[in-house]
C-alpha positions, 0 to 999 in steps of 0.5 A: 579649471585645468584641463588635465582629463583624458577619457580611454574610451569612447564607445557606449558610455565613454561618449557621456563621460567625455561630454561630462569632463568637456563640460566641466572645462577639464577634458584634456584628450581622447583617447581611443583605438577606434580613429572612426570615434576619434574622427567623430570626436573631433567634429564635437570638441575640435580643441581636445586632443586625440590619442590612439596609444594609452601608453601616449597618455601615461608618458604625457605629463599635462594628464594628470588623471584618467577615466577608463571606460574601456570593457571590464576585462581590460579595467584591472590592467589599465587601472594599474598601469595609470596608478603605476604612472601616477595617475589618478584613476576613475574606472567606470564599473566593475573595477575589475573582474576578481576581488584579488585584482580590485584589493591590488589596485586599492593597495596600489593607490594607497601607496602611490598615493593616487586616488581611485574611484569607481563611477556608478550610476549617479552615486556623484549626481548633483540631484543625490541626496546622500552617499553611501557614508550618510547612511 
């Protein structure tokens, strides 16, 4: 696989996030402003890129997607930003904090083209047995 992923935020949950996409061998970086949780990172995945600037993400072309598990006040404008750049997008729950702003990234990915995804709790988990579409 391509390691094209980067993970924007490392704290609470984003430290699973990041062992899941390193595991599946399509973690490109890290990215996070804490460098305390970088440094602890890098301990972990030392061949994994370490980035403090979200901007440095968007800009870099190797990155083809992202994965924010930032606090849920920041999820509408990193979203947007990463769609914007075209970037595809999964953001850990809530998609964001107003209805308004979730309907504005879906109309954003449908005309850029991108996809965008919200993680929960197993709903992508091998042991699952059916998805909401099955029902």
């Amino acid at each position: 696989m391509e390691k094209n992923i980067a993970v924007i935020g490392c704290g609470y949950w984003g430290k699973n996030l990041v062992r899941n996409f390193y595991e599946l061998g399509t973690l490109y970086a890290i990215c996070d402003l804490d460098k305390k949780i970088l440094e602890e990172n890098k301990k972990r995945y030392p061949e994994i890129n370490l980035i403090t600037s979200f901007e440095d993400v968007l800009d870099n072309p190797k990155i083809k997607a992202v994965v924010i598990a930032t606090p849920a006040f920041s999820h509408f404008s990193l979203a947007k930003e990463a769609l914007l750049h075209g970037k595809d997008v999964l953001v850990e729950k809530p998609l964001a904090l107003r209805l308004e702003e979730g309907e504005e990234l879906v109309a954003i990915a449908r005309t850029e083209q991108r996809i965008l995804m919200v993680d929960h709790i197993l709903q992508y988990h091998r042991g699952r047995k059916f998805c909401h579409a099955e029902r």
